[in-house]
N, C-alpha and C positions, 0 to 999 in steps of 0.2 A: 653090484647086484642089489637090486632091492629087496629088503628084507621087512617083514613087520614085525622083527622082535625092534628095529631101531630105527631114530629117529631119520625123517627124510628131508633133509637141510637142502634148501633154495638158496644160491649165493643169487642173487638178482630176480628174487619171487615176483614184483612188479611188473617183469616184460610180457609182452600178450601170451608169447609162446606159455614163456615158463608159470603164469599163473593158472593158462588154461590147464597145462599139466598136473600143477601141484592141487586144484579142485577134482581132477581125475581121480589120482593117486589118496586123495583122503576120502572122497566118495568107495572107493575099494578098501578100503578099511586101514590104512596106514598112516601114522605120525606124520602129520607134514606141518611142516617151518619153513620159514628163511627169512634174508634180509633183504635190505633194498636202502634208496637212498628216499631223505626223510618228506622231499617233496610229493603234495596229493598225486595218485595218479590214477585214471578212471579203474582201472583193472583192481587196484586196492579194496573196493567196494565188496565184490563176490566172495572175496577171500575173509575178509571178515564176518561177513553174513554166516559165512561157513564155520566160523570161530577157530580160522587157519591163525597162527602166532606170528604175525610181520615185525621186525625190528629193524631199528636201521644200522648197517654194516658196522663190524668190530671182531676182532681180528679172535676177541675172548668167545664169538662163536660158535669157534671151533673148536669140537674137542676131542681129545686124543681117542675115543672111542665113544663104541655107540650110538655109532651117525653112518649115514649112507647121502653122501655129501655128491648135488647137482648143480655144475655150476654153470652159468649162464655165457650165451656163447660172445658175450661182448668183451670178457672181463680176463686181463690178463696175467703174467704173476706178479707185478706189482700191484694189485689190489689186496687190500690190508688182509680178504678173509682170505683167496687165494694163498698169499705168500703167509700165512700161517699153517695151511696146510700143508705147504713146501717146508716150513721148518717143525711143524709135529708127525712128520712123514704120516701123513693121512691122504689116503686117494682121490680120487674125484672121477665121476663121470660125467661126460655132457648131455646137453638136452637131447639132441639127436638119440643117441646111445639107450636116453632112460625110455624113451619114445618109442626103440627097434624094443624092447622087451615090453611093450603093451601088448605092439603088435603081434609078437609071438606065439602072446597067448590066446588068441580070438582068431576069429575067419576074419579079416584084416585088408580095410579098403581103403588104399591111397587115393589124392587126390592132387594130382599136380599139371602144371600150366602156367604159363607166363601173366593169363586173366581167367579168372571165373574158379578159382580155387577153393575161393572163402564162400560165392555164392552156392558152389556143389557140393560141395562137405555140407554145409548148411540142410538143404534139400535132402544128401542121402541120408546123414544122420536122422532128422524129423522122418521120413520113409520109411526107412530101416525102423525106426524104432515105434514103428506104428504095430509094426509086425510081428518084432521079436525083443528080447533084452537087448540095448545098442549102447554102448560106451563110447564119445567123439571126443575130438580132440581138432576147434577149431582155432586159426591165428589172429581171430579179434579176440583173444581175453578169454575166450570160452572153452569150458572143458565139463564131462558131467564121465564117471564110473560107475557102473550096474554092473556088481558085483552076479557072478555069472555067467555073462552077457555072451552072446552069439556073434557078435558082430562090434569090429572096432572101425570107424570111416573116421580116418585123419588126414589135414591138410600138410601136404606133403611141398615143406617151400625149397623153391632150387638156389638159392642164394649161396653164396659160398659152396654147393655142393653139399650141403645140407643134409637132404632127401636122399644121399646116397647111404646113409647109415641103417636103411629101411628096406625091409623085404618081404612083402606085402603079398597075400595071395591074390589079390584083384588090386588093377591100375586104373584110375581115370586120366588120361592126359586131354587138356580141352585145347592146346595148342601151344607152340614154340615161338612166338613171336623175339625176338633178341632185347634183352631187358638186360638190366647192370650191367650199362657199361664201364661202371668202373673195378667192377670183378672180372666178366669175362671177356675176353680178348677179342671176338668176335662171337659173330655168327655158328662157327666148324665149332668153336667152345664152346659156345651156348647148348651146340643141340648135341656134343657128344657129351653132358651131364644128364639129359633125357636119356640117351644112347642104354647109357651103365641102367639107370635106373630100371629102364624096361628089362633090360639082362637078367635082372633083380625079384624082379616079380615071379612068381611060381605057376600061378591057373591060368590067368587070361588077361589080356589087357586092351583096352579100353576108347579109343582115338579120334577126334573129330577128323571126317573124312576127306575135308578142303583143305585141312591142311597139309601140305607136299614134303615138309619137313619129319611130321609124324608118320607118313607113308616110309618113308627110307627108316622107320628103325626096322632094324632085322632082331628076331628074336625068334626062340623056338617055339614058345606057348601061342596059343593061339589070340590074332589081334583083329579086333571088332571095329567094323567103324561106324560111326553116327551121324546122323547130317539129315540134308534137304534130300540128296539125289535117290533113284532108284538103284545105284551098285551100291549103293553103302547098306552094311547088314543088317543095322537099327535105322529104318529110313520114317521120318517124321510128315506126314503126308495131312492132304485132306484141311491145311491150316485156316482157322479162322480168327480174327483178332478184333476185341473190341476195347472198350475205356475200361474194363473190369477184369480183361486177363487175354489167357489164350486156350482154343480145343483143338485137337490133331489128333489122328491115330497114329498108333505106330505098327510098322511093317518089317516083322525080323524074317529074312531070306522068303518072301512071299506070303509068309502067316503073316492076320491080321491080327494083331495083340489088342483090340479094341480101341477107343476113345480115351479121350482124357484128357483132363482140364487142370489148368493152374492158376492164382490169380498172381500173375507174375508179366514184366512186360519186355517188349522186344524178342527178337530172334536167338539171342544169345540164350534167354531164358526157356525156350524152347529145345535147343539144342542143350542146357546142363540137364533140363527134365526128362530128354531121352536117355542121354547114357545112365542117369541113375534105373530107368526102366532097362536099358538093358543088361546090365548086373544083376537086378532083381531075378529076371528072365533066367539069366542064368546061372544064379541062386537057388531056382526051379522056389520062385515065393511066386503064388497067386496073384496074378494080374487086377484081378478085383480088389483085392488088397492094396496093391499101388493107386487104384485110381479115387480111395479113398483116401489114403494118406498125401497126396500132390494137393489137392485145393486146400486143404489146411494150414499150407504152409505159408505163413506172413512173410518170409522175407530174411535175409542175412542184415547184423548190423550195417551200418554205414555201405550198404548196398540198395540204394534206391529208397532209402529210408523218405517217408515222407510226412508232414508237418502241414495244416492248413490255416491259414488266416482272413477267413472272409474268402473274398478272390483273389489270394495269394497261394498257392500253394509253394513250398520249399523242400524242395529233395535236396538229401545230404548222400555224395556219393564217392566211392575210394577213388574213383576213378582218376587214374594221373599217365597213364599210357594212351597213345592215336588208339589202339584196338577198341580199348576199353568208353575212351570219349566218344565214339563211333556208338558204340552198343547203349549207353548207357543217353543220348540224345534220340535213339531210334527209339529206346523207350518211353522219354518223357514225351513224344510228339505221338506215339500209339496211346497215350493216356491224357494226353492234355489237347488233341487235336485243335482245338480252339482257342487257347491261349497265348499270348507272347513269350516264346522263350527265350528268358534269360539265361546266360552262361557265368557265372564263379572259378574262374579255374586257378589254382596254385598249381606254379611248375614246380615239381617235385625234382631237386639235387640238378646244379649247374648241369653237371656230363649228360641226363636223361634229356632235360631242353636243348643243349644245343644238337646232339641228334638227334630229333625230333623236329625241331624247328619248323619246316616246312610244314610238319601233317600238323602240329599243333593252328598253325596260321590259317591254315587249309580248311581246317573244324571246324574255327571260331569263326570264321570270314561266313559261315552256312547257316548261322542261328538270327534270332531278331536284335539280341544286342549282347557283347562281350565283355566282359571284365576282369582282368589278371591282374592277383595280386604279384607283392614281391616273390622271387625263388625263394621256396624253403630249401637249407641247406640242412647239410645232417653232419653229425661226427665224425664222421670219414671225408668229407670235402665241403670244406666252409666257404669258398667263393671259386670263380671264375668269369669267364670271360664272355658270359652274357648276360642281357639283363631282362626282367619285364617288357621294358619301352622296348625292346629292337624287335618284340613280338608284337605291342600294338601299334608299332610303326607299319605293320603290314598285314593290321586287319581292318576294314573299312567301318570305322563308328566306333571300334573298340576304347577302353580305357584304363590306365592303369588304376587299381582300385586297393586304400589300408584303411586299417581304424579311422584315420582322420576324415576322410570322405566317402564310409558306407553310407554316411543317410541318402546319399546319390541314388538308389537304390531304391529308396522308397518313391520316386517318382512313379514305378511302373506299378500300373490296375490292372487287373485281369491276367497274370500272370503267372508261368510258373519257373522258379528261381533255383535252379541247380547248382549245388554249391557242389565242384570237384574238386578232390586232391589227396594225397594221401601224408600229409605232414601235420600242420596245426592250423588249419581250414576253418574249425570248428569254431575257432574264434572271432570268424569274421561273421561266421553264421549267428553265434548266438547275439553277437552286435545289433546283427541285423535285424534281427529278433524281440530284441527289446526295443525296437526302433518301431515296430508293427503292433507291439502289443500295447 
């Protein structure tokens, strides 16, 4: 349990989760520490600003009292701080766990979905917090405590099953699409960890209305849906879109909740700014209020982030799922109508590419010109049995693209260059970058 008479030890304070937590947790007035390992890592930044204590791992500590020890969900008991805890019989709780006691104490707004997790947490915390005291908790790094606060919107990820430690009075779910396949077994698995979750929630929950997956959870509280059509209960109507954003009203069971704008692009972004309107709604928060706090909102990190150079513009974006390369090109062509767009994409973990394969080939085969880097592999599966080339063996113009031949890249004027993926991307961008500048 967390306490503020003792210290709050981070075993692995550097990962997005846990540092967004441990700037939570010290913004609410409590000791917060931990370790990590001794390489930079961008999330290091905020924690120092904050004059949070990072050291790098050692087993010295831990100590036999006086700590209220979180440890990170990667780390197992052979890790030196770990396994000093096992031999000074000192306890530990997980991220998850310290997370379900945030929740607890606030009117308390999950956010979960296979894509658009990080962009909606994003949106409802800025919303929310236009309004009232808002404390979030996002999985890029970020995390802010107001102390008092009314309202907690955290990103609630289904990885391992995660987001099941969480019991949330309001759910956002933006859709089910089957993601980790090397955690979940299929499909039936994937969407019976949604299943529980929705179980889980207490007021209401939340559902993008196309999707048929989120239709079948059964649950007692009542479930909202969102979307384009006129049966869905938040129905987003009236749409118009230009190179500076999107306006739509919205229509809850035939009331018109007025107008409202965002400068935000593509359908996807449409659809997270409704379900956050409809929580608000029924929050019973004035609607004039939302339609002030939505255009102010610039944007989630590495969600459509954008960079200009002359007639280059460069968007950095997470995106490494078919759903999300979909959404996230619908957006650069609603904003860049006139431009050549370029594709960047790293496939993200062998087992994700090779199911995929098709839609991936399918994407890039639609844009003006493609370029995959090598698969980023990760911790849990360092190779397999496919590669970049077997992906631009069957995209017409495509190429496989590393450090050694970004300047390729500078051939193209009048362009705009989306860099996707969600591994270590950033480094081909910033390549590229100093290639422009």
């Amino acid at each position: 349990m967390l306490d503020k008479n003792k210290q709050i030890w981070f075993i692995g304070i550097k990962g997005t989760g846990m540092a967004s937590l441990a700037l939570l947790l010290h913004d609410l007035g409590y000791n917060v520490a931990g370790s990590d390992i001794e390489k930079y890592t961008f999330t290091q930044v905020p924690l120092e600003k904050a004059g949070i204590k990072v050291t790098n791992f050692d087993p010295e500590n831990i100590k036999d009292e006086g700590q209220v020890i979180v440890k990170g969900n990667a780390f197992k008991q052979d890790h030196p701080e770990v396994n000093a805890c096992i031999e000074k019989d000192v306890a530990w709780q997980s991220y998850p766990d310290t997370v379900e006691e945030v929740v607890q104490a606030h009117t308390s707004i999950g956010v979960s979905g296979t894509h658009g997790k990080t962009s909606t947490t994003s949106l409802l915390a800025h919303v929310l917090g236009e309004v009232a005291p808002t404390s979030y908790l996002i999985g890029d790094g970020r995390g802010k405590g107001v102390e008092g606060s009314r309202f907690f919107a955290y990103e609630a990820d289904e990885y391992r099953r995660h987001f099941l430690a969480y019991h949330p009075d309001y759910q956002i779910m933006t859709n089910i699409d089957f993601d980790h396949p090397d955690y979940f077994k299929d499909q039936a698995d994937y969407t019976s960890a949604f299943q529980t979750a929705a179980e889980q929630t207490k007021k209401a929950l939340f559902v993008w209305g196309d999707d048929p997956r989120l239709q079948s959870l059964k649950i007692d509280i009542p479930k909202y849906t969102y979307g384009f059509k006129d049966s869905d209960d938040f129905q987003a109507t009236n749409i118009e879109k230009t190179t500076q954003g999107s306006t739509f009203n919205v229509i809850a069971n035939g009331k018109d909740l007025g107008r409202f704008e965002i400068h935000l692009f593509g359908d996807h972004s449409i659809l997270n700014a409704t379900a956050v309107i409809a929580l608000a709604y029924t929050e019973n928060i004035p609607m004039e209020d939302i339609k002030k706090g939505l255009p102010t909102f610039k944007g989630a990190k590495r969600r459509f982030s954008e960079k200009d150079f002359g007639d280059i513009a460069v968007i950095d974006d997470y995106a490494h799922h078919p759903t999300e390369m979909r959404a996230t090109i619908q957006a650069a062509r609603q904003k860049f109508p006139d431009k050549e767009l370029v594709v960047v994409f790293q496939p993200h973990t062998y087992s994700r590419t090779k199911k995929y394969q098709k839609d991936f080939e399918e994407i890039l085969s639609d844009v003006d010109k493609a370029y995959v880097t090598p698969i980023y592999a990760s911790a849990r599966e360092s190779d397999g049995d496919i590669t970049s080339e077997d992906l631009t063996a069957n995209i017409p113009g495509s190429e496989v693209i590393d450090l050694d031949n970004i300047n390729d890249l500078t051939k193209h004027k009048n362009a705009v260059v989306v860099f996707m993926g969600a591994g270590d991307i950033p480094k081909y961008e910033d390549a590229y970058e100093a290639k422009l500048k």
